[in-house]
ZAVEXZA-407997 format. One record per atom (N, C-alpha, C): x, y, z; residue in one letter. Coordinates in steps of 0.2 Angstrom, whole numbers, plus 5000, padded with zeros to 4 digits. Each point is the difference from the previous one (the first is absolute). Example, Ala and Ser with C-alpha at 12.3 -4.5 7.8 and 13.67 -1.06 7.14 Angstrom:
<nodes>
506649725039a499650065000a500450065000a499850054996s500450065001s499650055003s
</nodes>
This chain:
<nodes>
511351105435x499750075000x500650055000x499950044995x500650055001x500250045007x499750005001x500050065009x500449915006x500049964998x500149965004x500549944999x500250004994x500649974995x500649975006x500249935001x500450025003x500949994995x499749924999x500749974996x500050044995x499550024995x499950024993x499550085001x500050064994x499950055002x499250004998x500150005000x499350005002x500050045006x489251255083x499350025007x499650044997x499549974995x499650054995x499249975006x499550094999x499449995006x499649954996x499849984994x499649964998x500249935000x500749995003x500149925001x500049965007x499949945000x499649995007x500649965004x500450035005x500649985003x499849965005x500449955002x499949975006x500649985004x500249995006x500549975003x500349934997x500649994999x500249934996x500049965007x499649944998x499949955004x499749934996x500350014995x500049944997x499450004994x499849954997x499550004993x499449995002x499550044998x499349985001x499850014991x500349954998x499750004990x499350004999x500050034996x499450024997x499749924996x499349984998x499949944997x500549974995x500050054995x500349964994x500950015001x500150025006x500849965003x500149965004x500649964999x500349965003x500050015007x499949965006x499950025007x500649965005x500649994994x500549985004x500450035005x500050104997x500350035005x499649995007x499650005002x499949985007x500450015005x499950025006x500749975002x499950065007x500650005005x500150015005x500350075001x499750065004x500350064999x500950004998x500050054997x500950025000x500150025009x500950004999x500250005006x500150085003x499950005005x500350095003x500750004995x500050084999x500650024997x499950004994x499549964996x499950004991x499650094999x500250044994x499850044999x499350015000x499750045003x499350015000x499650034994x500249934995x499650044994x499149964998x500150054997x499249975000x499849984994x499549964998x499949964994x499550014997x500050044993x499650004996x499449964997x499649995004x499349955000x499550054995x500250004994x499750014994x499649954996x500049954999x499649944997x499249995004x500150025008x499449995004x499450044999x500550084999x499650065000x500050044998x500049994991x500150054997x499950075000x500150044999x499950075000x499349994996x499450075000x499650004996x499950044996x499950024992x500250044997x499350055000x499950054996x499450044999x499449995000x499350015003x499549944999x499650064994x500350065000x499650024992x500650034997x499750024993x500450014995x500350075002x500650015003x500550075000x499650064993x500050065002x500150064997x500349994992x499649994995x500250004994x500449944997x499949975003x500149894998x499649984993x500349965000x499849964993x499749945005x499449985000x499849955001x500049934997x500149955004x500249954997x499249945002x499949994993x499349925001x500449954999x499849965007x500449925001x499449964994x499350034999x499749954997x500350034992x500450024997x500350004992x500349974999x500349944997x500849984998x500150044998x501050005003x500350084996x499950055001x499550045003x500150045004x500650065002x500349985004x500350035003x500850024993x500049944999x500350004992x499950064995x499550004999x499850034995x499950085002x499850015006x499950065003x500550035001x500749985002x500750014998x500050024996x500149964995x500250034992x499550065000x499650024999x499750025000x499850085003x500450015005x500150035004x500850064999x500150085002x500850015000x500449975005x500550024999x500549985006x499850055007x500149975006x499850045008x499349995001x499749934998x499350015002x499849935003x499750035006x499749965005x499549944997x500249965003x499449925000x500150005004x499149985002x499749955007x499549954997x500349955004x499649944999x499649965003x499350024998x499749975005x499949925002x499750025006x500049915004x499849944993x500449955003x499949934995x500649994993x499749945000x500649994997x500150024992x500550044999x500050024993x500649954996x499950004993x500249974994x500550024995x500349974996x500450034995x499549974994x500250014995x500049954994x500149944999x499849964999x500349945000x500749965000x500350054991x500849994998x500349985005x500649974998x500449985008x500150085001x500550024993x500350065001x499850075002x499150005001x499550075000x500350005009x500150094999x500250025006x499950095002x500150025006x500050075001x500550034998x500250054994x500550024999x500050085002x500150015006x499950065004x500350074995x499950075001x500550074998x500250015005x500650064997x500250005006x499550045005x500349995006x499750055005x499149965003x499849964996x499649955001x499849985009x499450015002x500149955008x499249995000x500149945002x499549935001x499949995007x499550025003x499449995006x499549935000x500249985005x499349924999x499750035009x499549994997x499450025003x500049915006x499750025005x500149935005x499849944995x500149944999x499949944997x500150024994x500550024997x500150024994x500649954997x499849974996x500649944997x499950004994x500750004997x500249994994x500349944999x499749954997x500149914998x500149994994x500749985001x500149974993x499649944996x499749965006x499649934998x500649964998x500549985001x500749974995x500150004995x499650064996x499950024994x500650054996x500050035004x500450074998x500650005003x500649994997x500550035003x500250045003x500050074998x500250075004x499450045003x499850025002x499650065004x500150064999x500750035002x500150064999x500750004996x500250034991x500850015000x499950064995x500650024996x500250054998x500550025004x500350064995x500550055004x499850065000x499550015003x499850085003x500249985006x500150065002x500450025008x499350045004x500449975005x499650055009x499250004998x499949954998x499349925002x500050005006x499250005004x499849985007x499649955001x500249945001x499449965005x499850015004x499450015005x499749995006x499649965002x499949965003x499249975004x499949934997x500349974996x499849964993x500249935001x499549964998x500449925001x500049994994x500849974996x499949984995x500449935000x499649964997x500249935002x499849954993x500249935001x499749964994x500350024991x500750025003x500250024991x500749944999x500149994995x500549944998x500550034999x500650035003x500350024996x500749954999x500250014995x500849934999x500450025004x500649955001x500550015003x500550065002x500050015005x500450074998x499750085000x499449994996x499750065000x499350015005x499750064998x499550035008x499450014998x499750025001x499250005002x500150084998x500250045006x499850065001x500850044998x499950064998x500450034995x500449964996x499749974994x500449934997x500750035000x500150054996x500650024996x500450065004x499949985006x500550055008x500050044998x499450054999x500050084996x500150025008x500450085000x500350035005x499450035002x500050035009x499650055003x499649985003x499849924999x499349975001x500050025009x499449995002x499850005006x499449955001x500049955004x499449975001x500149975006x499650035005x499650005006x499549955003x499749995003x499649965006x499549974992x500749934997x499549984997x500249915000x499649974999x500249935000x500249964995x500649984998x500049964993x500149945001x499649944999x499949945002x500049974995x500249905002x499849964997x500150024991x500350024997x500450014995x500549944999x500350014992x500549944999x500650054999x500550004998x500650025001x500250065006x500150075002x500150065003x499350024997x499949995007x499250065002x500250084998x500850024999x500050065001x500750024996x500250024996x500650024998x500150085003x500750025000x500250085001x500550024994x499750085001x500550034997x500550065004x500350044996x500250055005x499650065005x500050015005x499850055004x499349965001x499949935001x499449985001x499950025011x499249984999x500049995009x499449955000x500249975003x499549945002x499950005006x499650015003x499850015007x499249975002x500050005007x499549955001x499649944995x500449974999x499549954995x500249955001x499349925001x500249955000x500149964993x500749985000x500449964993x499849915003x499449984997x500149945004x499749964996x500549955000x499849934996x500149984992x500250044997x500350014995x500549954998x500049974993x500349954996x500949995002x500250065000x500749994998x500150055006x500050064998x500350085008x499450024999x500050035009x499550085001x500250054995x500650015000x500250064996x500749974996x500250024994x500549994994x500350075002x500650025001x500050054999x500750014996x499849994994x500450024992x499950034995x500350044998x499750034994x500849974995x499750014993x500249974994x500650044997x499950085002x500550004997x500150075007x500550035001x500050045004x500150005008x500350005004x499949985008x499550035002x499749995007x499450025004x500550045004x499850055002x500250045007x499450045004x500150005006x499550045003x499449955001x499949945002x499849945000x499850015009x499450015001x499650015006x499549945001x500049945004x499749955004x499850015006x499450015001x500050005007x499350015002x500149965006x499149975005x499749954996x500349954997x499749964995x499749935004x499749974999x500049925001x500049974994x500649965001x500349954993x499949955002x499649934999x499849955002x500049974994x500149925004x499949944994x500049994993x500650054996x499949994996x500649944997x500250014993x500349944997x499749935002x499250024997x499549935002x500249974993x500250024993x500349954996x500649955000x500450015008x500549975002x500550004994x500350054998x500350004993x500949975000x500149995005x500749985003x500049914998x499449995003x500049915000x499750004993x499750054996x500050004992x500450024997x500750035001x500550024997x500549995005x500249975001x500550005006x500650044998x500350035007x500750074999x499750064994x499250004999x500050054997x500250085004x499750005005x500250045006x499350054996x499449995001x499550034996x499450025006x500049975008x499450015003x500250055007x499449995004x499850035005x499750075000x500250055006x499350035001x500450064996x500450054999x500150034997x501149984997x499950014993x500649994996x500050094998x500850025002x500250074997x500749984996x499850044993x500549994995x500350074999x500950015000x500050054998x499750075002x499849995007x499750075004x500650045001x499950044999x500650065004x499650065005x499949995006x499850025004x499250005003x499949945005x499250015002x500149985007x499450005003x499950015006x499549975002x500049935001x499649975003x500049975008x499450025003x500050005006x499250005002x499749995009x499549985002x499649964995x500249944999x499649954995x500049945003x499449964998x499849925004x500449964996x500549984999x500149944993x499849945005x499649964998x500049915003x499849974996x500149945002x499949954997x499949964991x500650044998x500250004994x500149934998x499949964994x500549964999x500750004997x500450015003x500650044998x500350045003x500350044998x500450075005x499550045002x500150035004x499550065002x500250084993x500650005000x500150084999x500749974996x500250004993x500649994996x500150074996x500650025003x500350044994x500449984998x500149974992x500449974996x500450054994x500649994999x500450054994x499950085000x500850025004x499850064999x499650055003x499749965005x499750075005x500650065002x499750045002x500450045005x499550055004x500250025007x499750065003x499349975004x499949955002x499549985004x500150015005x499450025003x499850015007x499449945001x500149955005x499349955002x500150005007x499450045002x500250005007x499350015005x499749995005x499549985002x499449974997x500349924999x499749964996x499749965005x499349954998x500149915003x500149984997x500449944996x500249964997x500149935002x499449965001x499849945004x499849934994x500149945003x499649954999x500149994991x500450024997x500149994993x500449945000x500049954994x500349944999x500750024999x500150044995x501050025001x500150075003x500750004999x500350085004x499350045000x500250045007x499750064999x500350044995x500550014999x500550054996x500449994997x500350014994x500449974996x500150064995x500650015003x500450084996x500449984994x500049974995x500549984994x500450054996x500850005000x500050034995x499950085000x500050025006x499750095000x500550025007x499750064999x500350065003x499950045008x500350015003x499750045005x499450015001x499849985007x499349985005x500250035005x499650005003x499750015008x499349955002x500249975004x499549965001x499949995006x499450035005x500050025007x499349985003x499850015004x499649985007x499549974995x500149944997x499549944997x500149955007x499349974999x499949935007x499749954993x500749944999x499949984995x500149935004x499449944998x499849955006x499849954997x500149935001x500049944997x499850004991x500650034998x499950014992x500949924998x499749984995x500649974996x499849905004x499550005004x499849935000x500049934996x499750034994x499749964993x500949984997x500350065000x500449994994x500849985006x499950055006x500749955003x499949925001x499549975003x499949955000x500149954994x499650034995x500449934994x500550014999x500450075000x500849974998x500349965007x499750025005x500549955005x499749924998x499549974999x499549955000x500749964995x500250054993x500249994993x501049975003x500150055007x500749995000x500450044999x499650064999x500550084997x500350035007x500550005001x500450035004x500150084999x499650034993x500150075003x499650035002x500250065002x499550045007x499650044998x499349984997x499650024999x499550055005x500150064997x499750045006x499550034998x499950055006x499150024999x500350104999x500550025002x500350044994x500649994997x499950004994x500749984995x500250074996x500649995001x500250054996x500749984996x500049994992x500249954995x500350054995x500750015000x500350044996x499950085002x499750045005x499850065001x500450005006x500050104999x500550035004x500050075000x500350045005x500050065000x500650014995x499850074996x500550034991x499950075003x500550035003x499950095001x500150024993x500249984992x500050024995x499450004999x499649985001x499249974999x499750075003x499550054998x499950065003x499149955004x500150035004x499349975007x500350035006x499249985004x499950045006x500649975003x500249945000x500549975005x500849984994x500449975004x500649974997x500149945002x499649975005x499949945000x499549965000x500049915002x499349995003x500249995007x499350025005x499950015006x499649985002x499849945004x499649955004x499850025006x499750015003x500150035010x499150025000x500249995006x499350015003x499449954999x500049934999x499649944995x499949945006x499549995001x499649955004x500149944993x500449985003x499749924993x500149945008x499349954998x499749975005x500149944996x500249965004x499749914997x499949994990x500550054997x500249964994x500349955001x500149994991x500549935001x500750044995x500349985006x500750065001x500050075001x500350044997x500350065002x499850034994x500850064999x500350024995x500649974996x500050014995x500549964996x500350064994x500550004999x500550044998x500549954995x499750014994x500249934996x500550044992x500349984998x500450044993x500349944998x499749964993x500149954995x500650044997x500549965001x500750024996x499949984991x499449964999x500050014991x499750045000x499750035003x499450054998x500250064996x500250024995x500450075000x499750034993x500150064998x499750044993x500449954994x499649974997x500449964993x500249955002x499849965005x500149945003x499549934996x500149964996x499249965000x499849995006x500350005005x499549965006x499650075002x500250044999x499550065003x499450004997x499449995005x499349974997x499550084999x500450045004x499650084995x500550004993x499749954996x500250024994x500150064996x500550034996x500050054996x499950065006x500050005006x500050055005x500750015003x500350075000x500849995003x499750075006x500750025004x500050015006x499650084999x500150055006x499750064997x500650044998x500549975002x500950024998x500250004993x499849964999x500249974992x499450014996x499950054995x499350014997x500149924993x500550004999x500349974993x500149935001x499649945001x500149945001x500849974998x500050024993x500649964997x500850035004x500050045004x500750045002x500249945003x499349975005x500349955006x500249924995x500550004997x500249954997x500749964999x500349984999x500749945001x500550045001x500450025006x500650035000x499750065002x499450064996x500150055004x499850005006x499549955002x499850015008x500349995005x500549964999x500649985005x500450055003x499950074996x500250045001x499750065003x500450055004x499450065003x499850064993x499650015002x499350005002x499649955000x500049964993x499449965001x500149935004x500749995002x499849955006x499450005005x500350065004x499450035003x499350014997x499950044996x499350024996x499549974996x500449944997x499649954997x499649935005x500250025007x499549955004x499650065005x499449965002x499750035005x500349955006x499950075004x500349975007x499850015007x500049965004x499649985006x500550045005x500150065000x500350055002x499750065006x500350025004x499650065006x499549985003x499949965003x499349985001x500249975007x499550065008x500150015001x499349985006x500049955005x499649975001x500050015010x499550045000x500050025007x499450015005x500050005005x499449995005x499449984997x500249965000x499449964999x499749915005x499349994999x500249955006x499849944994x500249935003x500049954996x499849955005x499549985000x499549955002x499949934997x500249955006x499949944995x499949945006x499149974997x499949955005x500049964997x500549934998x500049964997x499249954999x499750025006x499549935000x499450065000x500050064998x499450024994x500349984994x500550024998x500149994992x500049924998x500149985005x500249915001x500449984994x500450005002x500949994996x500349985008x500349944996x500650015004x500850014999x500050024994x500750014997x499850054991x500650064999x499850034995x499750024999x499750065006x499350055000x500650045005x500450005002x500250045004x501050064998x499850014995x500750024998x499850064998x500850045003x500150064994x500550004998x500150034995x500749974993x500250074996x500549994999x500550044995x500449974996x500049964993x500149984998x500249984992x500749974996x499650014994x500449924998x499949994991x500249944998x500849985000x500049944997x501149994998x499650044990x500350045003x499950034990x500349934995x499849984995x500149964995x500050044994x499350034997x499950004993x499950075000x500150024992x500249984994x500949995001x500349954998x500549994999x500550074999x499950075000x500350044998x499950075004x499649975006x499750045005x500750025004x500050045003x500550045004x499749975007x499549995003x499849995007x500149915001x500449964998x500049945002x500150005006x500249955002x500049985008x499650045006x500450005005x500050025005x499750085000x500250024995x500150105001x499450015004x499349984993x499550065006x499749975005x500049935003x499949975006x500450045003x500750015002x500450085003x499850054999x499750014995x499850085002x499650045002x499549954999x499250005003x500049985008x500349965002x500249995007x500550065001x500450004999x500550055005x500250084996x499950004994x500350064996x499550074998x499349965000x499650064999x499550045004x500049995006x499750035006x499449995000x500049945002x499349975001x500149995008x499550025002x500150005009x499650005004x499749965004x499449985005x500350035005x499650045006x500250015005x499250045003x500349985009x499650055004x499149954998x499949964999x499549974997x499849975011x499449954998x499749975005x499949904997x500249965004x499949924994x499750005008x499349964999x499749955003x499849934995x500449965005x499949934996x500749974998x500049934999x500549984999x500550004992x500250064999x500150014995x500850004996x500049984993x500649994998x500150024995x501050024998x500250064996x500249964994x500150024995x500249974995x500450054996x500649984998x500550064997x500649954995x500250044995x500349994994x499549974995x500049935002x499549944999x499749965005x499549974996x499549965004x500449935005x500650004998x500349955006x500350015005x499950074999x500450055008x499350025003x499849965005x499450025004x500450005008x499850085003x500250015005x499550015007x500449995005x499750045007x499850075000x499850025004x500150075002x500650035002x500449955003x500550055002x500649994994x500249954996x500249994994x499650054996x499550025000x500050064993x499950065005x500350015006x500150065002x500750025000x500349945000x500749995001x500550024991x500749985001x500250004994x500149964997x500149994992x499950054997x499450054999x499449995002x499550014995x499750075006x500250015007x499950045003x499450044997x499449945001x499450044999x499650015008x499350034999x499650005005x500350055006x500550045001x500250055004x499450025004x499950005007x499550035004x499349994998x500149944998x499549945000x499749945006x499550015003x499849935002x499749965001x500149935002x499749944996x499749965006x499549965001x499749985004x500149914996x500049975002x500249934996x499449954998x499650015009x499349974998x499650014994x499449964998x499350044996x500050045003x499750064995x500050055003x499150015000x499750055004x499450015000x499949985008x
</nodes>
């Protein structure tokens, strides 16, 4: 898988908050998060239990609504078109229909917003691809379950073609094949359950253009990637609960992500400007979090707890000695050139409970802009707009030495507590590591980064720094490379004089 490559490169009033104390899944989730309160000192955030109890939408039709008959196929279709742009649908109770065509769907105007009346569903029957797309902007969802549409690989259900301004609210998007949800720019996605979904709860890429202004929050993101698309494509790097491509500034926060198969939350290629911060993020088969190849974050008072099970475990089962964590962060770095709220990435304030592992701070030396081994194909750094500059002989040289790779850079890891009972996670070896690390560079033959370099620079030259933190549990460091695994006081010590005003309890912790 590219993110993992070792030898080779590869508080809204309508949503219903509770005290986090572990998972009470809804039917149609997995009930593996179960489990034993978190410990004193985890951030007291609260979990968006959206899948139980949905908000309820209008039980009559709003002031000058376009009514919508669940007994018409097409309907709602048709009344759309049909209609100017800024005009109100409501939909009443029951189950409404498109046309049959795979292709027939709502192609909203702009200024568009759609009300579902209590038990108001929108069903694809696996008939219909899309549900809502076009590019008209500042579209509203409310109230609305829409569920049962096929969409392919890669693309969404609801706004197919990530038209900007969307807003969709306390609605449910279920049981779908590919992303239940796609984003465009200046979207808000709030209170809604994204659950069970083929591929992601939410895609969020658009095709040509970046997203910014990207607003997540109060959501519950549940069991989706039920296509298992990883064990059908393998190192596709294509699942979990939400994928962000090419965001440039969002904010996602107060959200359930569990029990994904896969990552909970990937930002892949070129992010920059994120904030995720009073999340839960529990019970998912891989990482919680997986930062690739992007920019400056903040990531704060998240309680993120027995994520990364499924997938640490086979690769230890397999023999892989790298340190697969439950957050990873692969090629990313703080860029002050990079315009965002912050200049670095920033960790602090984070309950992570009985993962398998830590953090991981990982930068593939093929990895680079023009490199074959760089598996974001055709994509280069934010530095370098011109793929070809970074090529034979000029990179080797400043600027693009520097400019043509992304770098595991400022990243800056603090107060935070690390908990680990080995005989919850039940591992007894390689569940319990945090790492800074990167490969012996080899390829392409003409690459500037051979050897040792970025293994040195990523450990000692670019200010990656743990300190002031809390480790309960019997915990181990990992730096340069995976065959330097140290004590506590060995990676407090030199060289690597990490963990300053840190302390470390040795037992299980709990």
């Amino acid at each position: 898988m590219k993110w993992r490559n070792w030898a080779l490169p590869v508080a809204l009033p309508a949503l219903v908050v509770l005290t986090a104390t572990g998972c009470t899944c809804t039917s149609e989730a997995p009930a593996k998060a179960a489990g034993a309160p978190s410990l004193s000192g985890a951030p007291s955030t609260p979990v968006a239990r959206v899948c139980a109890k949905p908000a309820a939408g209008p039980a009559k039709a709003p002031a000058g609504a376009v009514t919508v008959d669940p007994a018409v196929a097409g309907d709602l279709a048709a009344k759309t078109k049909s209609s100017p742009p800024n005009t109100t649908f409501w939909l009443r109770p029951g189950k409404h229909r498109l046309d049959p065509d795979r292709y027939a769907q709502v192609i909203p105007k702009k200024g568009d917003r759609y009300l579902g009346a209590p038990g108001a569903v929108l069903d694809g029957r696996k008939k219909n691809q899309y549900a809502f797309g076009g590019t008209a902007g500042n579209v509203t969802l409310r109230y609305l379950t829409v569920q049962g549409f096929v969409a392919p690989q890669n693309e969404g259900v609801v706004n197919h073609d990530s038209a900007d301004g969307w807003v969709i609210e306390h609605t449910t998007i279920q049981h779908n094949s590919g992303a239940g949800l796609m984003a465009g720019a200046r979207q808000r996605v709030r209170a809604n359950c994204l659950r069970g979904n083929g591929q992601y709860g939410m895609n969020a890429y658009k095709n040509k253009g970046r997203i910014g202004g990207l607003v997540v929050e109060g959501n519950e993101i549940v069991g989706n990637n039920t296509g298992d698309w990883e064990r059908r494509n393998p190192g596709c790097g294509c699942t979990g609960g939400v994928k962000f491509w090419a965001v440039d500034g969002a904010d996602v926060r107060g959200n359930w992500v569990h029990d994904n198969r896969g990552t909970g939350l990937w930002a892949d290629t070129n992010n920059n400007d994120f904030r995720i911060e009073n999340n839960v993020i529990e019970a998912n088969d891989g990482a919680a979090l997986i930062y690739e190849t992007s920019y400056n974050a903040v990531i704060r008072n998240n309680t993120i707890r027995r994520n990364n099970w499924v997938e640490g475990r086979r690769a230890a089962d397999r023999g892989d000695t790298f340190p697969f964590a439950t957050v990873y962060l692969s090629e990313s770095g703080g860029e002050p050139r990079i315009r965002a709220r912050t200049d670095k990435i920033e960790i602090y304030r984070n309950m992570l409970e009985n993962n398998w592992s830590g953090i991981t701070l990982w930068e593939n030396a093929d990895r680079f802009c023009n490199s074959p081994a760089n598996t974001s194909s055709g994509d280069c750094t934010l530095l370098v707009r011109d793929t070809d500059r970074c090529a034979k002989r000029a990179i080797a040289t400043a600027p693009l030495y520097a400019d043509c790779r992304w770098k595991t850079q400022r990243v800056d890891i603090h107060n935070n507590r690390f908990v680990l009972d080995k005989s919850v996670v039940k591992c007894t070896e390689m569940c319990d590591r945090m790492a800074v690390l990167a490969n012996y560079g080899t390829y392409p033959d003409w690459s500037p980064y051979q050897g040792e370099r970025v293994a040195e620079a990523i450990t000692r030259k670019q200010r990656n720094r743990w300190h002031d933190n809390v480790y309960l549990g019997p915990w181990k460091f990992v730096a340069h490379d995976p065959s330097h695994i140290l004590d506590s006081g060995q990676w407090q010590g030199t060289p690597y004089q990490q963990d300053a005003g840190s302390t470390f309890r040795a037992r299980n912790g709990g």
